[in-house]
N, C-alpha and C positions, 0 to 999 in steps of 0.2 A: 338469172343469167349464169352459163356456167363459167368457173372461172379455174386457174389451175390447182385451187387447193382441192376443188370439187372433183378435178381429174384424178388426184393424186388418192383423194379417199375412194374412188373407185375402183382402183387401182391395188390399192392394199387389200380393201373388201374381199378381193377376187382372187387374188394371189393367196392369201393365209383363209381364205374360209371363214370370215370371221362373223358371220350369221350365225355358222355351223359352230362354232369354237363359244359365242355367248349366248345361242342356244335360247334362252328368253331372260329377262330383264330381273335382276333379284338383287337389286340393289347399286345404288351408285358405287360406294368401295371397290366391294365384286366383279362390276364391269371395268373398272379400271386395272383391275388387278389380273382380272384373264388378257387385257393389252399389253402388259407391263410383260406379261411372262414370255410375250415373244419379243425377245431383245431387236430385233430389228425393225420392227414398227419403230423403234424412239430412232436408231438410225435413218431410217426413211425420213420420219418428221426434221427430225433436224438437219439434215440435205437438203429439206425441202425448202425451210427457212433461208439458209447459210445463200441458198441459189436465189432468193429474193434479190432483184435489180436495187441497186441503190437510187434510191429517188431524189434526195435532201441536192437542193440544188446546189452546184456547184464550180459554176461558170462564170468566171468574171466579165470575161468578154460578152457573152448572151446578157450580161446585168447592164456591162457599160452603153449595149444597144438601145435596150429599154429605158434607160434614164436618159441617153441621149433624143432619144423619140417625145420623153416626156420633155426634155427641156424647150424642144422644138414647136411640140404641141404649144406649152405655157407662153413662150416668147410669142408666136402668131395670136393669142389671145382666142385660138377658137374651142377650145373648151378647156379647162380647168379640169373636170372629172375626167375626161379621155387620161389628160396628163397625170392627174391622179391612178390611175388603174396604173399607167403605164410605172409610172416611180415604183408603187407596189408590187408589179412582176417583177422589176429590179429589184428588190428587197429579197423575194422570194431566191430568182437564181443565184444570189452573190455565194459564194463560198463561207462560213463562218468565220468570222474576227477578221473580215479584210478591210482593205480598202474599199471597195465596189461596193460592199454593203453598209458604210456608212456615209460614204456619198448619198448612196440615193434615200436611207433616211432624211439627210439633211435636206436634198431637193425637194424632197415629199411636204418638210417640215413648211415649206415656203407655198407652197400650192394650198396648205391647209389654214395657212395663218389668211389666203386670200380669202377664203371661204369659210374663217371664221369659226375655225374648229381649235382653239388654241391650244384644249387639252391634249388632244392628240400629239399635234404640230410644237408641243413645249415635250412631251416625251421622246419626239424623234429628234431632235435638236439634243437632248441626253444620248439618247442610245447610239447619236455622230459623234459625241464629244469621249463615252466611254469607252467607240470602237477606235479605228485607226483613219479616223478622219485626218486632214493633213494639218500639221502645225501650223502652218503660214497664213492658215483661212480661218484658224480657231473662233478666233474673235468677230467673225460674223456671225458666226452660227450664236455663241454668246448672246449678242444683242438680238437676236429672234428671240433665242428665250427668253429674255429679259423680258421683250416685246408682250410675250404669249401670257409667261406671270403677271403683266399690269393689268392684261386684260383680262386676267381671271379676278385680281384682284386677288394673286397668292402670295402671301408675305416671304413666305417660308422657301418659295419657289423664284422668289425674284432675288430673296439673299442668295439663293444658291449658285445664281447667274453671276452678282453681282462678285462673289467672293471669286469664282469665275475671271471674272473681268480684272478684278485687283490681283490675281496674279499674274493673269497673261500682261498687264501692266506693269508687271515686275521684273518681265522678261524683254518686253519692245514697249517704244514708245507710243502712246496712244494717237501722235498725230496726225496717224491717217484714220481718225474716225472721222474726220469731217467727210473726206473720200466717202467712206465705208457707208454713210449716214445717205447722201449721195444719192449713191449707187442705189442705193435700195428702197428709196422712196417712200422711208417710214414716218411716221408722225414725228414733226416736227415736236410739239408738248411732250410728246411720249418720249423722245431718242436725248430731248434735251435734261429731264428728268435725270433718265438712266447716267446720264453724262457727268451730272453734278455730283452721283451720288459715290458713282466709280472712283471722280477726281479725291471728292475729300470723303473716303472709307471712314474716319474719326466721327463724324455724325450721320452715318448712315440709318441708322433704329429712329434716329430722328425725324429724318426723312422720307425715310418706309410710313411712318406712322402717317405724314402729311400726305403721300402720294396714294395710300389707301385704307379708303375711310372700314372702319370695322361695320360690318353688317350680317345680320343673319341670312344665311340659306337654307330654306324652304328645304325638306327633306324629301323625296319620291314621295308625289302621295299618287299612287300607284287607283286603287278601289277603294280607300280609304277602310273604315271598319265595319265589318259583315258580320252579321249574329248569324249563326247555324242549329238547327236543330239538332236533337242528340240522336245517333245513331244507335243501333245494338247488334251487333252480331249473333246470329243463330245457325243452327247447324238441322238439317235430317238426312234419311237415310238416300233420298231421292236426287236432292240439288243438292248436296254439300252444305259449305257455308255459304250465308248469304246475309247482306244487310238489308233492316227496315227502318224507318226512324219512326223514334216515338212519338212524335209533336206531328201535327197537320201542317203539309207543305203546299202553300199556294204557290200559282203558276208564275218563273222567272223568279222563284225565290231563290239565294242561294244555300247548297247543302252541303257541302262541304268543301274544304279548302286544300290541296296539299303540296308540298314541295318535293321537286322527286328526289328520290334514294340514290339514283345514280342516272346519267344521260349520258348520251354519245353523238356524234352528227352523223347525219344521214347524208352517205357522201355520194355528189354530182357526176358519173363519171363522164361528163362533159370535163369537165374541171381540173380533176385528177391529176393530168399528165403536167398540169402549169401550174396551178392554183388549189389550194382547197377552200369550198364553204368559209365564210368570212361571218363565221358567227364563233361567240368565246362560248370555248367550254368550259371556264369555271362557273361565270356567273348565267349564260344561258341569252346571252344579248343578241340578237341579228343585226345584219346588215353594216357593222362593224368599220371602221376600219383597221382591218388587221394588223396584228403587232404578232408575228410568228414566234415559236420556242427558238432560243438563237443556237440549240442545239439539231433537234431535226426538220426545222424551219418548215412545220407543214402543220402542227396543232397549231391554233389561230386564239387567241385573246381578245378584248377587247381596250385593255391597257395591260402596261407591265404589272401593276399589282396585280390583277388576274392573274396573268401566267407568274408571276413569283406565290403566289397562294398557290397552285396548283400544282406545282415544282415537286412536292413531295409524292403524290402519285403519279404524275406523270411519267416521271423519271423510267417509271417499269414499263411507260408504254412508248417511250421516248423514239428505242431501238426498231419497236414495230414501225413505227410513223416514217424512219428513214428505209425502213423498205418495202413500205405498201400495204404490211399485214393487213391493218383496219380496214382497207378497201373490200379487202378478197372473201372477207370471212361473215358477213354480214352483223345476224343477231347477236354472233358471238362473242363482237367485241363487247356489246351491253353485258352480256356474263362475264367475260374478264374483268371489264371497268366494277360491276357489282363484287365481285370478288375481292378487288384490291379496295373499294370504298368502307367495306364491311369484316376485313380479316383484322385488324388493330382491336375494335370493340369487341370482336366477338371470339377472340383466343388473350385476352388480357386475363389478369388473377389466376393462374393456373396451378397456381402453388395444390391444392387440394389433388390433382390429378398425379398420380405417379406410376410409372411404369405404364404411359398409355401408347396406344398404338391407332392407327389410322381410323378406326372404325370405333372406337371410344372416346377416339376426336371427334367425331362427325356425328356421333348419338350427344353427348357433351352439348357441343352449340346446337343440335336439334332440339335439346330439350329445354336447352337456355330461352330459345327463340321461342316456344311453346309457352312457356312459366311468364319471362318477362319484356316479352315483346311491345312492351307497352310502353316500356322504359325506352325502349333505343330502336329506331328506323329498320338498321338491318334486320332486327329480331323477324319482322314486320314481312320481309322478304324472304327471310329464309321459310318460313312455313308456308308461303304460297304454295299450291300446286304446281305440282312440274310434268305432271301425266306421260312420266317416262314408262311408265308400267300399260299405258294402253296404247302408244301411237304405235305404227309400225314398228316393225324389230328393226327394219334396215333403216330408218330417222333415227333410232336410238342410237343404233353403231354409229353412225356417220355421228350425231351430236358427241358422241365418247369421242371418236377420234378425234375432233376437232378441240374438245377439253384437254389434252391428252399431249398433242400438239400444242396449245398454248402454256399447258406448263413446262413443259421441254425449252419450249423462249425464255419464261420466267428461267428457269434453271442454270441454262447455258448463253445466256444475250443478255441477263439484267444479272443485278448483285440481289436479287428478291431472298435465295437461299442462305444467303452469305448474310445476311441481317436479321436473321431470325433470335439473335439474342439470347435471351436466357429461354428461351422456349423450347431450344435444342436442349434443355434437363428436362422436360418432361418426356419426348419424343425426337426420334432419329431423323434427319434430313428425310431419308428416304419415306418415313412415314407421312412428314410432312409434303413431299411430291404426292405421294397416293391422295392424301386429306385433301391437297389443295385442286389437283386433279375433279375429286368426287365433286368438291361443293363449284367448281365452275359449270359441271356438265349440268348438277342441280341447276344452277342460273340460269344455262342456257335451256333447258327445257319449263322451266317456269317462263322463260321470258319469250320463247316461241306462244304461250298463251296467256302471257299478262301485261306485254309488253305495248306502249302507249303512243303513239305515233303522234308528238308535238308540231306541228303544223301552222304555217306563217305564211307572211306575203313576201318573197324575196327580190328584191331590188333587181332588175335587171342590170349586167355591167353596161359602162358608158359607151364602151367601144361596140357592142349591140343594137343597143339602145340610146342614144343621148337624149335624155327625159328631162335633166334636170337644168334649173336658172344656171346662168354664168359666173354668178354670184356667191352660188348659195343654194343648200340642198334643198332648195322650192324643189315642186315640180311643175315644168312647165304646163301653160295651159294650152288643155286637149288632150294632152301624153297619159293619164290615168293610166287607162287602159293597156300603154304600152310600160309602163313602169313598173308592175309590179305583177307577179305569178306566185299562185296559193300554189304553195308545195312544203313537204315534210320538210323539217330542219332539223329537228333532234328523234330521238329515239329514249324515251324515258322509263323508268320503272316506279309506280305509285303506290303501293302496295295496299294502302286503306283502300282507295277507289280502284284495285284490283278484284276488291272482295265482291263489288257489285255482279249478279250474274246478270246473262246475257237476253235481253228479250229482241226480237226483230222491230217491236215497235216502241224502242222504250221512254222512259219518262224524264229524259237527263239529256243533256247537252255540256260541250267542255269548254269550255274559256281558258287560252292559256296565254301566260305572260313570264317570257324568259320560261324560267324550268317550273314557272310556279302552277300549278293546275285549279282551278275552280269550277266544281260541277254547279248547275242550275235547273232547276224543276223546268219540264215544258209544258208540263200540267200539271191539274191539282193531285198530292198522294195524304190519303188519308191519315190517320195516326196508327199504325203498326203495319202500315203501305210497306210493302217491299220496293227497293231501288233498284232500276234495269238500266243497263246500260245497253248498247249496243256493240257487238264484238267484230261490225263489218257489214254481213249482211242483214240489209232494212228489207224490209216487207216493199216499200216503194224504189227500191234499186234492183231487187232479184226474185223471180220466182219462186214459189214454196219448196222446189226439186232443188234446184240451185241452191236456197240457202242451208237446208237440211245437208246436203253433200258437204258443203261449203266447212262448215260446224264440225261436222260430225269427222272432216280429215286433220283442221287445223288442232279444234278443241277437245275433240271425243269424248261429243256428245251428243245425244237427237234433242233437238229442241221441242220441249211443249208448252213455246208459249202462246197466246191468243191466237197472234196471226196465223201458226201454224197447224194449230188444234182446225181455223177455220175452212183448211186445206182452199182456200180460196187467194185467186192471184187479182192485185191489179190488172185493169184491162190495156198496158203497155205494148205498142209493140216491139217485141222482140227480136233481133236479128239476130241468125244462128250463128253459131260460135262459129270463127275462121273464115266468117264471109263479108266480101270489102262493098257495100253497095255504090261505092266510087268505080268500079274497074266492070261491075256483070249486073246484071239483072236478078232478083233473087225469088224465091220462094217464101211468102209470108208461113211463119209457124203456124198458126189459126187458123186461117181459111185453107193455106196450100195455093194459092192465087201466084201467077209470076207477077212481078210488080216491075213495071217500066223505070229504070235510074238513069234514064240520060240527063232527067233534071238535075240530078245529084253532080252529073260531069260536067256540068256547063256554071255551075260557079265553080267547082275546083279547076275546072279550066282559066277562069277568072285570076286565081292565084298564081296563074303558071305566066301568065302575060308578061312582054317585059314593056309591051306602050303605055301610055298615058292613060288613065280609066276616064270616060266616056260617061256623061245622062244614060245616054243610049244604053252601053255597057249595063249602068245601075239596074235599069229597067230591065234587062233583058233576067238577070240576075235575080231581082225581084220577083220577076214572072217563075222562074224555075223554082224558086223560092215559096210562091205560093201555090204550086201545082204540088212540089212536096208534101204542103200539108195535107191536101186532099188524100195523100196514102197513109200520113202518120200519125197516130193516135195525139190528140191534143198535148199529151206531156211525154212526148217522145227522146228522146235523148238528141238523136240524130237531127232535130231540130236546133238543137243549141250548137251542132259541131256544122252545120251553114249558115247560120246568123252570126258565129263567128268570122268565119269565113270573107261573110258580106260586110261585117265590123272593119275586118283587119287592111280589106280591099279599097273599099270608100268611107269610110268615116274622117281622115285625114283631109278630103277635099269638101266635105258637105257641107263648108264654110260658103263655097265658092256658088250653091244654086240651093235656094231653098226648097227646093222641091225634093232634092236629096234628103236633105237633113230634113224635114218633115216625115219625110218614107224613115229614115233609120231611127227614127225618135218612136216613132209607133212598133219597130219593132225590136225596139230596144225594151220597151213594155210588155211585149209578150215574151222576152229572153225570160226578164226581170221573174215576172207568172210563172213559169217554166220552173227555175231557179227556187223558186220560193216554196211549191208545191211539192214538187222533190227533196229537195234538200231542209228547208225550212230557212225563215228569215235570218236567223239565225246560226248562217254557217258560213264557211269560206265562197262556197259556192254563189251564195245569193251576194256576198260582195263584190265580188269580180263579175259578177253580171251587171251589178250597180254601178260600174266604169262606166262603160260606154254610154248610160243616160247622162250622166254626170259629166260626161265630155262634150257631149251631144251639147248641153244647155249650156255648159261653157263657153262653147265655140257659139252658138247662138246669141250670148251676153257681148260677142265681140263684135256680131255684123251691125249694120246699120240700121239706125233703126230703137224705135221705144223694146223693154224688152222686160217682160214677166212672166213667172215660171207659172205653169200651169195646174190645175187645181191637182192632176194626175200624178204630176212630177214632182210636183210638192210633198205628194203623201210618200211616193216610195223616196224622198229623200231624208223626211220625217225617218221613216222604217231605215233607214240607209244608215243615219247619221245613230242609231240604236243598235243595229246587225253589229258595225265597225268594235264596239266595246268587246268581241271576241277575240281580239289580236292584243298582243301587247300595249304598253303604254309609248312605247318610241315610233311603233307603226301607226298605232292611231292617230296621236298627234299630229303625226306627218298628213297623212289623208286629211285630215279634217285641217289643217291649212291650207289646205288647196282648194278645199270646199266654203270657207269661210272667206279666202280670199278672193274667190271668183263669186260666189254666188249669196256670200253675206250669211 
């Protein structure tokens, strides 16, 4: 999508010639240094920044609405989570250090102690007490936290309340805790506790000890411990590098394991203009609830330690975040963030270099990263290919300018130059612009083709969606299907499992958890077997024309692997590019046949209704439904984009007539088929297929009536409850209590 930094590099493009001016590609320094010499390209860039909208919210009155919405919502008692969202866009718009923003911490903190998130809800009760929450209310928020540390059973965290409490005790008298106690409807045991221990501070360690018992906690045990085969790295004149392993790999075995080097979020721009993604970018967690930087209030954590761990790189991307950059720039910001993850390790001990300059820099850590990459992640990264030397010339300009432009931010927006230390003895500022320049645009053209699309189930918000218990983040039953959507959520760099090259059919599958990536065998590879991965296109998603094109623009490369050696296609049908079979009739690719689509308009017509859905309706739906088959090759895509359709329309009522929910159960089975055969058991895809049986039998376990799952639904629940182990450990879990709970 184009956006204005993509105008602006057009724009300069055209203006200065600068095809013509870098002529062909001879090096990263080089291309930086033919931009550098026309002084007004860094003018441009830097107007171009300076005119970034400030985003970083700053509205107190838009905060005080939203928390007053939440308070409104919580008080009616109709949902908890709506109120929740809402506290949290108060949090977002409040201004930095005010008031507005540590209200609605503290509101937030109360919505989450309902729902039994204490860690959270005891951090936002801190972050009301260190902002400018009001004095005269202190001592409530206090005793939440108190509350939220018994329930964790934090010593450390309940002294800190209570120390807390003994001074605001030193200021006013405590006699309106019975009020306070009250008002708020907390445990009785619990509030009485806290009470004794505030009164007489002199035996409190005594009392901590009594009120909680020391016990161990269970550490994440996440996969628990994986043996891997030994990989080897080889090189020819043909493929490049490429891995095989040397041990025989049965099929679902795991092959390797890795943590990325660097990630970024992949941002919603639904989202954008209120909110961002509510996943932490230190540790890689989804579905969060957000704790923002309290400086550009738009990177998201998962708690404060997160974001105070991440403080130190942050910091240089802090300035971007309050005005959009990350949005506008895509893969680019993954080369920034690689750049500042990997600049500390890899220009440290420089004593032996002297008198160096930008291009003795950048041969230095290329050849560090060459010798000992073995030793340190970035090493690992920096020798990937970046195939700057074979994409088009007008990809390369544009990926330079965009390197080019974010050191000019680093330069002139952060203190990045100003910190360089004793480094400025080896080399001049300005070489270190050129250096840092060259190795971002390196990043960004490795990361245009090694770059890992981390992929999750993202929670629908409440105000959407309301999916979840009243109580507690159950999810309600039926709602699966409405609760969660496979979509990317980070954007990572892996650099071992970068080395894998690419087949259309290959032999690996990726499991990921937070940033952590685990490949697994899909079949068996022999012992000195080469490891394929797949870079996009599959031999069962795209024609042999398409995926060759596909490759050979992103990668530049022609593929020869199997499938394409066998110049043979799937027999899929194909719709042609740019053509809606919802709106015309079309021309099949293969035979050249017009093919009648009114079927296709009378369920999306189905969609557009604002009355009541109807048997009748179903059936009619049904019927269009099954005349489409008759046109579309048994694993047709366009099949799954109307059975959803027919999901999203009636499955919410098929409680109500069994003869529905029998119809959507059987074609919930052929989704599942679909899903499976395409994609494989295996993938995002065959999960989110596996909703709708799984709500199907839920809402069936609810009507009247003896009720056992059938031999069919059994097995792809068997396969369901196996597929789920591809998502993290907080997604999985979560699914598989809804499954356990409902259906045992």
């Amino acid at each position: 999508m184009e956006n204005g930094w993509d105008v602006t590099v057009a724009k300069i493009v055209r203006k200065y010639n600068l095809t013509e001016v870098v002529k062909q590609y001879s090096g990263e320094i080089d291309t930086i240094r033919k931009l550098d010499a026309i002084p007004d390209i860094r003018k441009l860039c830097r107007s171009w920044i300076k005119k970034l909208p400030a985003v970083r919210g700053n509205d107190e009155e838009k905060s005080h609405l939203y928390r007053e919405n939440g308070n409104e919502i919580f008080r009616s008692r109709k949902s908890p989570h709506v109120a929740l969202e809402a506290y949290s866009k108060a949090i977002f718009a409040a201004p930095r250090g005010s008031p507005a923003l540590a209200l609605a911490h503290a509101n937030r903190a109360i919505v989450l102690m309902s729902l039994k998130r204490h860690r959270e809800a005891y951090e936002d009760c801190q972050l009301a007490l260190d902002g400018a929450y009001p004095a005269e209310n202190r001592l409530r928020v206090l005793f939440r936290q108190a509350e939220c540390a018994l329930q964790m059973r934090d010593r450390e965290g309940l002294e800190r309340a209570l120390e807390g409490i003994e001074k605001f005790s030193e200021e006013q008298d405590l006699a309106s805790f019975e009020e306070e106690r009250c008002e708020s409807r907390w445990d009785e045991r619990l509030m009485s506790d806290i009470y004794k221990v505030s009164v007489f501070p002199d035996k409190r360690l005594q009392q901590l000890a009594e009120m909680i018992a020391l016990s161990e906690i269970p550490p994440d045990s996440d996969d628990g411990l994986l043996s891997f085969p030994e990989l080897e790295e080889k090189s020819d004149t043909v493929h490049g590098r490429f891995i095989v392993t040397k041990n025989e790999i049965k099929a679902d075995e795991p092959i390797v394991q890795e943590k990325a080097v660097s990630f970024v979020p992949v941002y919603d721009p639904r989202g954008h203009s209120e909110i961002p993604p509510f996943d932490c970018q230190f540790c890689g967690e989804v579905n969060i609830i957000p704790f923002p930087c309290p400086s550009c209030g738009r990177a998201c954590y998962c708690s404060v330690a997160c974001c105070k761990e991440h403080s130190e790189l942050h910091r240089y991307e802090c300035p971007g975040y309050e005005k959009h950059l990350w949005y506008l720039i895509g893969i680019a910001h993954l080369g920034m963030r690689s750049f500042l993850d990997g600049f500390a390790s890899s220009t440290h001990n420089l004593e032996e270099l002297k008198e160096c300059n930008a291009e003795k820099m950048f041969q230095y850590v290329s050849d560090k990263a060459e010798m000992q990459h073995k030793a340190y992640p970035y090493g690992k990264v920096f020798r990937l290919v970046a195939n700057l030397d074979k994409m088009l010339l007008s990809d390369m300009v544009q990926y330079a300018l965009t390197a080019y432009m974010l050191t000019i931010y680093l330069s002139e927006f952060t203190q990045f130059f100003n910190e360089l230390g004793d480094r400025t003895a080896v080399m001049s500022k300005e070489d270190w612009f050129l250096y840092s320049s060259a190795v971002i645009l390196r990043h960004i053209g490795q990361l245009v083709c090694n770059g890992h699309a981390i992929s999750e189930l993202r929670v629908c918000t409440a105000s959407e969606n309301n999916c979840l218990e009243a109580d507690s983040f159950n999810i309600k039953a039926g709602f699966l299907h409405r609760c969660f959507e496979s979509t990317r959520v980070f954007t990572g760099i892996f650099p071992q499992i970068s080395m894998f090259n690419h087949s259309c059919d290959p032999n690996i599958r990726n499991c990921f958890s937070k940033s952590t990536l685990t490949v697994y065998a899909t079949r068996d590879v022999e012992a000195g077997g080469e490891i394929f991965n797949c870079y996009g296109p599959n031999f069962k998603l795209m024609s042999r024309e398409d995926r060759q094109s596909a490759l050979k623009q992103q990668y530049c490369f022609d593929c020869d692997c199997i499938r394409c050696l066998s110049k043979k296609d799937e027999d899929y049908f194909i719709v042609a590019q740019n053509v809606d079979p919802f709106e015309k009739d079309i021309k099949c690719p293969m035979c050249k046949r017009i093919i009648d689509c009114s079927c296709f308009q009378i369920i999306a017509s189905g969609m557009s209704s604002e009355g009541e859905a109807s048997y009748e309706d179903f059936e009619e739906a049904l019927k269009a439904y099954n005349k489409c088959k008759l046109i579309l090759s048994q694993y047709h895509e366009t099949k799954i984009t109307l059975a959803h359709m027919i999901f999203i329309q009636y499955l919410p009522f098929s409680g109500l007539d069994e003869r529905c929910l029998n119809a959507l159960k059987k074609l919930a089975y052929e989704f599942v088929q679909i899903r499976e055969h395409r994609f494989g058991m295996m993938s995002p895809e065959y999960v989110v297929a596996c909703f709708y049986l799984l709500d199907l039998l839920v809402i069936e376990s609810k009507c009247e009536g003896d009720f056992h799952v059938d031999l069919e639904s059994a097995t792809i629940v068997d396969k369901f409850k196996k597929a789920i182990e591809i998502f993290g450990h907080g997604t999985r879990t979560r699914v598989m209590q809804y499954v356990k709970a409902h259906l045992g």
